[in-house]
Each structure stands twice: as C-alpha cells, then as structure tokens.
C-alpha positions as CSV (number, residue, x, y, z in Angstrom):
1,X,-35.1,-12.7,11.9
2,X,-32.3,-14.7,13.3
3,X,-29.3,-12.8,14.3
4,X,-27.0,-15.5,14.2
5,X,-27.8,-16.3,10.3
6,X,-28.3,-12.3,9.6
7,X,-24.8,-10.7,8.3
8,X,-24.3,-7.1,9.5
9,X,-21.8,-4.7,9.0
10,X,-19.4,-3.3,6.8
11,X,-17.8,-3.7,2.8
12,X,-14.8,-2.2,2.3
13,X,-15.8,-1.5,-1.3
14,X,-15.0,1.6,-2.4
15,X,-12.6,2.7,-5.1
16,X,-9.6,5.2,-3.6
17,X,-6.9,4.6,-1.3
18,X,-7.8,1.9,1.1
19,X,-8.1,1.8,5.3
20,X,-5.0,1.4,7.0
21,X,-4.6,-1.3,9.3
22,X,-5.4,0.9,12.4
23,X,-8.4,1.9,10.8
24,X,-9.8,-1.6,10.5
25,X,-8.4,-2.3,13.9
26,X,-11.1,0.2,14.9
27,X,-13.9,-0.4,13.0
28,X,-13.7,-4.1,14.6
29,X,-13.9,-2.3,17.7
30,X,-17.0,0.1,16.7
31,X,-18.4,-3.4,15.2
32,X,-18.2,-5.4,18.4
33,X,-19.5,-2.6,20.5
34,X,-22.3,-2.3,18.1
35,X,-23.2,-5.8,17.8
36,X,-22.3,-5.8,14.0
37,X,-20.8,-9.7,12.7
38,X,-19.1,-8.9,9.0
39,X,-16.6,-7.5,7.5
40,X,-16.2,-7.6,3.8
41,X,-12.4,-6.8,2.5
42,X,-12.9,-5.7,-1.2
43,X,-11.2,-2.4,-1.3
44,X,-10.8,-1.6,-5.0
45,X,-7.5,-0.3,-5.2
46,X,-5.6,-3.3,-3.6
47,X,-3.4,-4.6,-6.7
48,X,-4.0,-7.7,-5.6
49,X,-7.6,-7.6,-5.1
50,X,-8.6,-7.1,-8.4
51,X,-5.5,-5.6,-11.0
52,X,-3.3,-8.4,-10.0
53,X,-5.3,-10.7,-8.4
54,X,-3.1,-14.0,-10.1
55,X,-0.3,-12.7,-7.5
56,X,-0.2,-14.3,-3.9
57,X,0.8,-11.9,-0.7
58,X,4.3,-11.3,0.0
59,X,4.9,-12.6,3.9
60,X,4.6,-9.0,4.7
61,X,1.4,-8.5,3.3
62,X,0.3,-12.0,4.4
63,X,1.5,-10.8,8.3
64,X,-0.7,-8.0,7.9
65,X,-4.1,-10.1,6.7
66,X,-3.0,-12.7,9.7
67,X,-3.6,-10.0,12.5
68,X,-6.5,-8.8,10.7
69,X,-8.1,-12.0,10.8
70,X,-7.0,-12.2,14.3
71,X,-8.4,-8.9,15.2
72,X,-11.6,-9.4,13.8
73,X,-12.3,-12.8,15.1
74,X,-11.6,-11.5,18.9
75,X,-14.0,-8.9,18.1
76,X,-16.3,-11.7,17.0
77,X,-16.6,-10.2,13.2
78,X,-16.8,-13.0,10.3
79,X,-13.8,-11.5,8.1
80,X,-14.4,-12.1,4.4
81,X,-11.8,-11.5,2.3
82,X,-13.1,-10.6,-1.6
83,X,-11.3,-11.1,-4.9
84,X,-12.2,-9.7,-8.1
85,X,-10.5,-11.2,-11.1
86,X,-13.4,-10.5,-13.3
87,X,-11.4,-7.8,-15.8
88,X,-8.9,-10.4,-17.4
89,X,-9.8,-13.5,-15.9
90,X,-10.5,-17.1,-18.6
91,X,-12.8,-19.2,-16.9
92,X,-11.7,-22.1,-19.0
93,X,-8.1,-21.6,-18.3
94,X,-7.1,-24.6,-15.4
95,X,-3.8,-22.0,-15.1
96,X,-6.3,-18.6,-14.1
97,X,-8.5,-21.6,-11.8
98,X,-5.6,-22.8,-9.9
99,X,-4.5,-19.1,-9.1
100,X,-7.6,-17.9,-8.3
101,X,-7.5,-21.6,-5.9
102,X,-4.1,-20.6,-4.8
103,X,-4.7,-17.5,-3.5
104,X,-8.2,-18.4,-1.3
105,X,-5.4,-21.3,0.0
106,X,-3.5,-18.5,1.2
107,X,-5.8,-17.2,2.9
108,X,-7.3,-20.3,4.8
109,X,-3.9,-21.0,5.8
110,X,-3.9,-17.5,8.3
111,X,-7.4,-18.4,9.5
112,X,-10.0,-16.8,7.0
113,X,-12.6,-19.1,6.8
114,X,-15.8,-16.5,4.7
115,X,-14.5,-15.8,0.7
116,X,-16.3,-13.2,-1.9
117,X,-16.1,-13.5,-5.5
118,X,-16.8,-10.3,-7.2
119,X,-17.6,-9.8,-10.4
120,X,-18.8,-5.9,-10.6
121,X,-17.8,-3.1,-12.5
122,X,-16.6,-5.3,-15.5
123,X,-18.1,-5.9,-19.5
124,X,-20.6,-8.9,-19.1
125,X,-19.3,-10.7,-22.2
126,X,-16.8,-13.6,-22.5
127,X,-13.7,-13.7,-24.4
128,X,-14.1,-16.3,-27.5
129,X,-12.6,-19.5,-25.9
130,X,-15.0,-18.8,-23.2
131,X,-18.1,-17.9,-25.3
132,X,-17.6,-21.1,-27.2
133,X,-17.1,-23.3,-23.9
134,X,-20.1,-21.9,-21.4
135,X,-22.1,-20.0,-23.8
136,X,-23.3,-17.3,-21.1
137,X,-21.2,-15.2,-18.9
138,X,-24.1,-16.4,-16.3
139,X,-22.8,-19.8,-16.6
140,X,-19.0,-19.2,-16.8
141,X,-19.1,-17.2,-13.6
142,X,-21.8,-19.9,-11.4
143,X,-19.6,-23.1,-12.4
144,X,-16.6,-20.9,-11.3
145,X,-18.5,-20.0,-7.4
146,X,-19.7,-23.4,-7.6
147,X,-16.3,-25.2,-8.0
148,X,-14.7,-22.4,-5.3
149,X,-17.6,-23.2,-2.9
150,X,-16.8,-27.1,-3.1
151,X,-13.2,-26.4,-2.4
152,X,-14.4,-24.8,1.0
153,X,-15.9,-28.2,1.3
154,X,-18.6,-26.3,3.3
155,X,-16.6,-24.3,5.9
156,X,-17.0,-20.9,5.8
157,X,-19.3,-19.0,3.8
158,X,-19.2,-17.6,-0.2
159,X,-20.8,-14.3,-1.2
160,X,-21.0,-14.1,-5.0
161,X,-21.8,-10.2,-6.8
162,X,-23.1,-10.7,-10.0
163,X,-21.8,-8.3,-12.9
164,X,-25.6,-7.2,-12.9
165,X,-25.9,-6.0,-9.1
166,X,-28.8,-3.5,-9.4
167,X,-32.1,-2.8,-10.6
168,X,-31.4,-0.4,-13.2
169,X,-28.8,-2.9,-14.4
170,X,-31.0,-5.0,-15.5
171,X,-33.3,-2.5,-17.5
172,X,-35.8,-1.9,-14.2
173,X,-37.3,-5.6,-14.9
174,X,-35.5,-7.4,-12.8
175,X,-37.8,-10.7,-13.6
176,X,-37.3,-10.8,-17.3
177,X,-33.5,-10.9,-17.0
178,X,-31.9,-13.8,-18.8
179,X,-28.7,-13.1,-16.5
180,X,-30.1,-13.0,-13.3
181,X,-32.8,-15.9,-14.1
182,X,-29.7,-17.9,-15.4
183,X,-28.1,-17.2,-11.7
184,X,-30.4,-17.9,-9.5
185,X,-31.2,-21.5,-11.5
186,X,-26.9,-22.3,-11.7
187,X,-25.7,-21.2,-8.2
188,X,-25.4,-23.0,-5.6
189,X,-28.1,-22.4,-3.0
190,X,-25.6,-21.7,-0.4
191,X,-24.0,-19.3,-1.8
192,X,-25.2,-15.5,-0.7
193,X,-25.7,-13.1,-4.0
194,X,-25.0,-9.5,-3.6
195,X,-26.6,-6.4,-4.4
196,X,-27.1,-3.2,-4.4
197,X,-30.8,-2.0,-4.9
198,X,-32.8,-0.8,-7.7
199,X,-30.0,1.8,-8.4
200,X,-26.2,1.6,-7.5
201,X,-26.8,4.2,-4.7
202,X,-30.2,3.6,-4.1
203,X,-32.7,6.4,-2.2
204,X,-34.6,3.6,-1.1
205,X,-34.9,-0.3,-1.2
206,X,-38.7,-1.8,-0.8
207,X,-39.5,-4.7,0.4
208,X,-41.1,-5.0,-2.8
209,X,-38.4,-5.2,-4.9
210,X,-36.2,-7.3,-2.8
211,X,-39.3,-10.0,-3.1
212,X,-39.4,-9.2,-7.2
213,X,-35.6,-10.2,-6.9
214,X,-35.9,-13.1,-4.5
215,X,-37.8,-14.8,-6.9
216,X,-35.6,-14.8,-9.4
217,X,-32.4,-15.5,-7.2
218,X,-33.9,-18.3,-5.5
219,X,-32.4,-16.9,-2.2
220,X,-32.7,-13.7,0.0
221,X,-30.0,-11.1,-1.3
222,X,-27.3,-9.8,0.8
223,X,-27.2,-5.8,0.3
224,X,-24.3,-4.4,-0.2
225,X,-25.8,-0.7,0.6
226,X,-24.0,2.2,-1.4
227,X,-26.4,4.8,0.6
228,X,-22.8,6.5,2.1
229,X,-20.4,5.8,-0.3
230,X,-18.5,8.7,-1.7
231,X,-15.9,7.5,-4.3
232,X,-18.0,8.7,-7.5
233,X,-18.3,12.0,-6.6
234,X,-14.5,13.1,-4.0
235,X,-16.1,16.1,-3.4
236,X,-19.0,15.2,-1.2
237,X,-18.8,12.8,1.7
238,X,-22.2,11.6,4.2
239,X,-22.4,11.8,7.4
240,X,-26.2,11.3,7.6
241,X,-27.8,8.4,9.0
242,X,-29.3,4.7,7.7
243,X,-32.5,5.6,6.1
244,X,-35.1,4.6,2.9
245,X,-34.9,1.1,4.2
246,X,-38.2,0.3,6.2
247,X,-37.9,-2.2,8.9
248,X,-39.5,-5.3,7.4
249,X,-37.1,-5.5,4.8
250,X,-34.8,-7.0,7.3
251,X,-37.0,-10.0,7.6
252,X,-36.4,-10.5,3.2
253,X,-32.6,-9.9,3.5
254,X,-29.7,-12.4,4.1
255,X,-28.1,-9.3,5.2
256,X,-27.0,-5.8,5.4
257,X,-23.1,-4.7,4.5
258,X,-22.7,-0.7,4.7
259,X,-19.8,0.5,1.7
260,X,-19.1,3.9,2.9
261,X,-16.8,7.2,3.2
262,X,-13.5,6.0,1.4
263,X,-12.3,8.6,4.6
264,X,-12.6,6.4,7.2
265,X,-13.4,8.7,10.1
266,X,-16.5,10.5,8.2
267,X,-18.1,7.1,9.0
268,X,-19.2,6.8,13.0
269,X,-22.6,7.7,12.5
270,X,-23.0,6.1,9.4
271,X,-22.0,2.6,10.8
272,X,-23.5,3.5,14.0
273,X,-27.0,4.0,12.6
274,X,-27.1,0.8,10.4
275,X,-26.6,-1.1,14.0
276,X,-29.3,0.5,15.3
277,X,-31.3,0.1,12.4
278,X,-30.5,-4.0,12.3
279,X,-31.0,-4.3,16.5
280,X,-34.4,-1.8,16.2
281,X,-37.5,-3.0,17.2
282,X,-41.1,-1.3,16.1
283,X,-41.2,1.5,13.6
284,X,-37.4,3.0,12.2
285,X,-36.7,6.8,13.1
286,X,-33.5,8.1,11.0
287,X,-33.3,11.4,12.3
288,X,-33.3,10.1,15.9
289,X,-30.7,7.8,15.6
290,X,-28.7,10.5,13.4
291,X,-29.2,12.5,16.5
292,X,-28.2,9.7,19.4
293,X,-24.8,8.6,16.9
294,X,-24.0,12.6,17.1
295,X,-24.7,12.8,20.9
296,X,-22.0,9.2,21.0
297,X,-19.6,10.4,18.4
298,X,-19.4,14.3,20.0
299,X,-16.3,13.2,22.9
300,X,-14.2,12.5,19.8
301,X,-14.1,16.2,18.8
302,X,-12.1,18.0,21.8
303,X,-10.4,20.7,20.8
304,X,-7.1,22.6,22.3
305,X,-8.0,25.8,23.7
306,X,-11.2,27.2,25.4
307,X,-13.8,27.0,22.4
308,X,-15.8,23.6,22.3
309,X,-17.5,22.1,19.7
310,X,-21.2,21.5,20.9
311,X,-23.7,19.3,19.6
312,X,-25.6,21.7,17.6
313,X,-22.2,22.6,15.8
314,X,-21.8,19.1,15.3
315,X,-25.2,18.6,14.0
316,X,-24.8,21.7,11.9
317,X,-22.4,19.9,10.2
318,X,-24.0,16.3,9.4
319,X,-26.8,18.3,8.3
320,X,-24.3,20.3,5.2
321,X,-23.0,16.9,4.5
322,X,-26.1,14.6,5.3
323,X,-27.1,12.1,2.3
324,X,-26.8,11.8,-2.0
325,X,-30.2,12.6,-2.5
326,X,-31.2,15.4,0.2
327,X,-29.8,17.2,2.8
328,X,-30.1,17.9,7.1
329,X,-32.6,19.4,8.4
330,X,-30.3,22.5,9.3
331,X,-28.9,23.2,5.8
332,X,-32.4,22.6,3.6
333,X,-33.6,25.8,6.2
334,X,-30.7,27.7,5.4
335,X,-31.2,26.4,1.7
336,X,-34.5,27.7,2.2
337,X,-33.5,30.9,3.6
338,X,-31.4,32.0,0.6
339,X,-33.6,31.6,-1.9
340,X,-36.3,34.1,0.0
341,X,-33.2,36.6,-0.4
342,X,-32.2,35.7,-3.8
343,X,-36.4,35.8,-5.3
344,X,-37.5,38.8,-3.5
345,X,-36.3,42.4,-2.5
346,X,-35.2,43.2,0.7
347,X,-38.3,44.8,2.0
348,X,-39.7,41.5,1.9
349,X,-37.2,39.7,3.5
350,X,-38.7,39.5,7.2
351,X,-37.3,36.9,9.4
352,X,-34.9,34.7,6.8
353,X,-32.4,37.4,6.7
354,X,-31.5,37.2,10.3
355,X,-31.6,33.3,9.9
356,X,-29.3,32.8,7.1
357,X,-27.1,35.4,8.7
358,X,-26.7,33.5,11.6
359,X,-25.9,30.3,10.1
360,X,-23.7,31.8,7.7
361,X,-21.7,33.2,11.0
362,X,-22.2,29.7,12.7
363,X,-20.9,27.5,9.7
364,X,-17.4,30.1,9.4
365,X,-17.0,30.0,13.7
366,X,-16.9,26.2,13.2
367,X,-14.5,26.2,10.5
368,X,-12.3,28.4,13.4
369,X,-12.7,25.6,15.9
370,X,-12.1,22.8,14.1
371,X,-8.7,23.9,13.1
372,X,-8.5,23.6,16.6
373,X,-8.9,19.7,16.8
374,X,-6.9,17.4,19.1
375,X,-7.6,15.0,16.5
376,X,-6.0,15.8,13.9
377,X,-6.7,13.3,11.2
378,X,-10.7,13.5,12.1
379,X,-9.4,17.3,11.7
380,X,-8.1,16.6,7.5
381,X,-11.0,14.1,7.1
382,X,-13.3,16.9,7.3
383,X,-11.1,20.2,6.2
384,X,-11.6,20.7,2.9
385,X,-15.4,20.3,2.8
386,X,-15.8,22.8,5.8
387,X,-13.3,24.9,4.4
388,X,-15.5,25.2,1.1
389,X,-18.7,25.6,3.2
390,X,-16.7,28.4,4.8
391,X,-16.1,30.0,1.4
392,X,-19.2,29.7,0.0
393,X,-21.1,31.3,3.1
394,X,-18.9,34.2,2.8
395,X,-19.4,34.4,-0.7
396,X,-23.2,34.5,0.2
397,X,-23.1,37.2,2.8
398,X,-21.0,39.7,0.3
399,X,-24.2,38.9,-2.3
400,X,-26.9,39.7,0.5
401,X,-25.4,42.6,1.5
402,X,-25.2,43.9,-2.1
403,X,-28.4,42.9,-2.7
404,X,-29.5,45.1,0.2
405,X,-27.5,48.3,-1.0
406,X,-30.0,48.5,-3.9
407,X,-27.2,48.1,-6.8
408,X,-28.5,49.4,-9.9
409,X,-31.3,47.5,-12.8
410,X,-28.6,44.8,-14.0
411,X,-25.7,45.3,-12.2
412,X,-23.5,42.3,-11.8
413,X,-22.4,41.2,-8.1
414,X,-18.8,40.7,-8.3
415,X,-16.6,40.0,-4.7
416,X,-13.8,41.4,-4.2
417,X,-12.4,38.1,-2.3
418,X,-13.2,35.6,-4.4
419,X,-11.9,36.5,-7.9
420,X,-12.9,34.3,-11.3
421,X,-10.7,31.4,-12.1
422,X,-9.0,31.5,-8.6
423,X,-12.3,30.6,-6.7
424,X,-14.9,28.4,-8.5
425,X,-12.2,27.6,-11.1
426,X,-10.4,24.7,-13.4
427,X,-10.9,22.8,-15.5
428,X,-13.7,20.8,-14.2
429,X,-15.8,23.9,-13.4
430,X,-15.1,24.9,-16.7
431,X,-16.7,21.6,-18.2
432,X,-19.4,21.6,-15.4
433,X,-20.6,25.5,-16.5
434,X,-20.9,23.6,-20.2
435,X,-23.6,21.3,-19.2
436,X,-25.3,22.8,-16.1
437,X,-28.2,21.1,-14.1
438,X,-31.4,22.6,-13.3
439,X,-32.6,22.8,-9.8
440,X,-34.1,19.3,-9.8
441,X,-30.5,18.3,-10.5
442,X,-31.4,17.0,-14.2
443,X,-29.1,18.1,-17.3
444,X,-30.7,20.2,-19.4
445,X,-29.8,21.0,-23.3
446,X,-31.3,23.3,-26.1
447,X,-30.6,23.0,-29.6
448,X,-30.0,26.1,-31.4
449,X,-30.3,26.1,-35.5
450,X,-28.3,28.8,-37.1
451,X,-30.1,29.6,-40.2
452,X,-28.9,30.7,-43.6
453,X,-25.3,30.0,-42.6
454,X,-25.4,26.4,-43.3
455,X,-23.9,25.7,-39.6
456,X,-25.1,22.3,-38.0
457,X,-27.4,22.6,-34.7
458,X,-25.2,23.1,-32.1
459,X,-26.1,22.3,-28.5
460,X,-26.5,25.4,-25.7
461,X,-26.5,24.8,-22.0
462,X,-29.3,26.8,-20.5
463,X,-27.9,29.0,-17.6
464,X,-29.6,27.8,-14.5
C-alpha cells in the first residue's frame, strides 16, 4: 500500500451541532501526531453545507475556513471541504451550476485545493426538467463531478458519495445495480467514490465485498466508516476501538475516513485506533490497541482533589460505552452476571453476586470522581451517559437485594428512588414500551383476533 496515495483520517459527517474551531484545531494536532493525512469537512448541520449551499461565506465565515485550511496544512492534513446540494439542487439549471462553481471558487481562493460532492441522504429521483434532460439520476450527478473535476483542471482531489452508499442500499447485490453500474461506467476515473459498507454502520467490511464493489465502480472505494458514529441514536456514544475490518482490506481501499462521536472529545481512542490500524503491520488486535489509546488518553482525566481516575476505571468505562453492535469486555461480564441473578434463586448465585456487586459499586464511585474533572468539557461530554449508568446500577442493586429477601410468589419489585414516569419516563419510553425488542435486539409483534366482536386484529407487543 502506498501511504502517500492512501487517505486516512477523519469525516466530519455527522448530523448535530458541528466541531468548533478549537476542536478541529485539535484533531489536526491528534492527526499529525498520528500520521493521519485527511480531513473531510461535511458536517451536516452547516446551512451552508447542504440547506443553503447556493449561499457563499460571509468574510467572517470565510476567515474562519482560511485558518482552518492553514491549520491543517501545517499539520500536513489534505483539508477537503464537502458540499451537499443534493435536496433542491437542478442539474440542468446553468444558475444552480455556477453557484455550486462559485462557491468551490471561494474556497480555492483561501487555499483548499481537495473538494467533496455529496449526494447522501437525499430521494434518488430527478425533478421533470431533469428526468427529461439526463434520464438517470446516475447520469445527472457523474456529468455534474465530471464538469466540477475539470474546473480543478487537475489540482486537488474530488471525492464523490453516491446517493446509494451501502450495500443494503442497493438491495444486498451490489453487482446488479443499474445505479452503481451506471457510476462507475460515467465518472471520471479520478475521482474517489465513497462508501460506507454493506450497511450504513457496518459490523464488518470484507475484503470480499469491497472487491464485489470494485468491480462495479471501476476504482477502489474510499470508506467513509460509520463504525463510531452516534448521531442516529443521541443516547449512546463509542468509545471502543477500530475493529471488523481485517488488515488486507487496506490493500483494496483508496482509503479510510472515520465519521464519529458528534461530541468531539468521546473520540481519542476512536481516531487513535484507526491510525494504528492504517500504520499496523501483521495480524490486527482491537482490544490491544483499545487498551494502548486508554493507557495514551488516561493523562487527560486529572481530577481536583485526592481521588484519581486509574486505568481500570477508565477501561471500565470504554467497555459500558464500547461499539453499536456489542459491548467491552468489562460490561458483557457484568451483563453476564445479572442475568445469573435475575434466572436463578439466590442459593444458586455463587460467585456473580459478589462480582456484579462490585462493579455496580465501581461504576457509581466513578460517577463521584468524574464530577471531579479538571476538564470540564471532557467532564459534560461524558455526564449524562455515566450519570444513567449510575442510575441504572443502583436500580439494579435495590432489585438484587429484593430478590435476596425472598419477596413473596409474584410480588412486584418496586424502588422507592426511582418512581414511574420520573425515572424511565416520557414520551419516548412510552412509544419504546409499545414496540419492545427481544434480547437479540429484533422487534417483535403478535397479532391478536378478537372474536365475535367484529374488532379488526390488532397488534400486541410481547413483553420482553
């Protein structure tokens, strides 16, 4: 693999409010020390990234892009700035060209020299002028890269998403689409095509698939990798490591860009990882590298007073708040734990008892300490999810010890801290408790008929 072709780094991607200008001013820093050589800035909730993208930057705005740009290229990071006019733009219109033309001028004039166009996350149809003039949305939206790549006249680099950026996308047969196919035949050959997997946060990408899709592209892909990103779901945020990419996929890739946390500081050890996973040699060890970012990131958590936060308690909590599709190490044991208490009776406990205890007791001391923080936003980046870990380990211990005071043949646990529709409540727990999961995390539905009534079948949720 050649480094200096390879792009590495990060996407600002997410939906949410984006990264101040500190925040980037740091991430180039983390990027340089880490060897990492791209930044894409696509943040979704920039007006004029995508709502108004027809609008050029105020000189304030345009000040703040210029030291950006400055700041990246001193930390030797390619700083590409997206656009995504895909939700009202006319590709036939010369007026909706020359803005979209306009505004990449604007940009080259403060230095940026790498441009994205992005059409994801809008309908893959034309409007009728269109359909009439380019037939396929695949052809409206190559001839548009195409004509934006020539007015680069070669300097620089374009990366292109396609409105179909993922596997699932495209029906799981990535092959027989007629969009991609179209794609890969109409775009220019230097222009790098985004993606995101075989699902939009995908568990793992195979070398397979990403040869499946090179095919049909005509080019390797550029991944932009949703493993760690957080804005569909503001409750949970990761802070495990790179993983369910093996090692020769690098050599199939035209790169890797990381979207993550929309919080910025949730994301050392995500970033940190994907460098190490990009510079790695030999066979590719997730949990190590999890465990070496922690040991790095661990001087950033001093705390005023005489309790420390130590690396267990650090890895205690990477582990509650670890990846979308499983947890640490830590918190599947104490996961594990429970359910001994919850399946049998207490005679039969043995050794989880005293286990789960003592998490429960570690995960509510570290909530103590990190109130503690000298840094305070890392401190409100993180509050609210130890916070509810907190809550629910207390919760947990009130049921065990219940459980242990032999309550009577169906007697309901109640707790006298955390009282219904104060804890647990809302709106959204209302609708959630409507259409439960089971424990493999699928949706599950019954159908009840309600006979001689003449009622329809109406749906019940089965209680998990």
């Amino acid at each position: 693999m050649n480094q200096s072709d390879f792009r590495g780094g990060v996407v600002e991607g997410f939906y949410g409010r984006p990264w101040s200008g500190a925040q980037r001013c740091r991430l180039f820093d983390w990027m340089a020390r880490w060897g990492l050589n791209s930044y894409l800035y696509a943040p979704k909730d920039d007006l004029k990234h995508r709502a108004a993208w027809r609008e050029t930057y105020d000189p304030a705005e345009l000040r703040e892009l210029t030291r950006l740009i400055r700041k990246a290229r001193h930390a030797q990071v390619d700083f590409i700035y997206g656009i995504g006019p895909g939700l009202d733009l006319r590709f036939g219109s010369p007026a909706d060209r020359l803005a979209l033309e306009r505004r990449l001028g604007q940009l080259q004039s403060v230095g940026c020299r790498s441009f994205a166009l992005l059409f994801d996350d809008v309908p893959l149809e034309l409007k009728a002028g269109d359909r009439e003039r380019f037939g396929t949305p695949a052809r409206a939206q190559a001839e548009l890269a195409n004509r934006l790549w020539r007015s680069l006249a070669g300097r620089g680099a374009l990366l292109f998403c396609p409105t179909v950026y993922c596997g699932r996308m495209a029906g799981g047969r990535v092959p027989e689409s007629d969009y991609l196919n179209e794609l890969g035949e109409r775009l220019d050959g230097a222009i790098h095509v985004l993606w995101t997997g075989p699902e939009i946060i995908s568990e793992q990408i195979t070398v397979a698939g990403i040869r499946e899709l090179r095919r049909v592209l005509r080019r390797k892909p550029l991944i932009w990798d949703n493993l760690h990103a957080n804005d569909y779901d503001l409750r949970r945020i990761y802070v495990g490591p790179y993983a369910g990419r093996p090692p020769a996929l690098r050599g199939e890739l035209a790169g890797i860009l990381t979207n993550p946390n929309g919080e910025f500081e949730a994301n050392y050890v995500p970033i940190r990882t994907l460098a190490a996973y990009l510079k790695g040699r030999g066979s590719w060890q997730p949990r190590r590298a999890y465990l070496a970012a922690m040991r790095e990131w661990l001087g950033s958590w001093g705390t005023h007073g005489r309790r420390r936060i130590d690396l267990r308690d650090l890895e205690l909590l990477g582990d509650c708040l670890y990846l979308p599709h499983r947890q640490g190490d830590r918190a599947q044991r104490w996961l594990a734990d429970l359910q001994v208490l919850l399946d049998r009776p207490p005679r039969r406990w043995g050794r989880s008892e005293r286990r789960f205890l003592e998490q429960c007791v570690r995960i509510e001391s570290l909530y103590e300490i990190m109130t503690t923080l000298n840094d305070r936003e890392l401190l409100h980046t993180f509050y609210r999810f130890i916070w509810e870990l907190k809550e629910e380990s207390m919760l947990l211990r009130r049921c065990v010890a219940w459980r242990k005071s032999n309550p009577p043949p169906n007697a309901p646990f109640v707790s006298g801290e955390h009282h219904p529709g104060i804890y647990r409540g809302g709106l959204m727990a209302e609708l959630q408790r409507r259409l439960p999961m089971d424990e493999q995390g699928r949706f599950r539905i019954a159908h009840r008929i309600v006979q001689g009534r003449g009622e329809r079948a109406r749906p019940r949720a089965f209680a998990r």
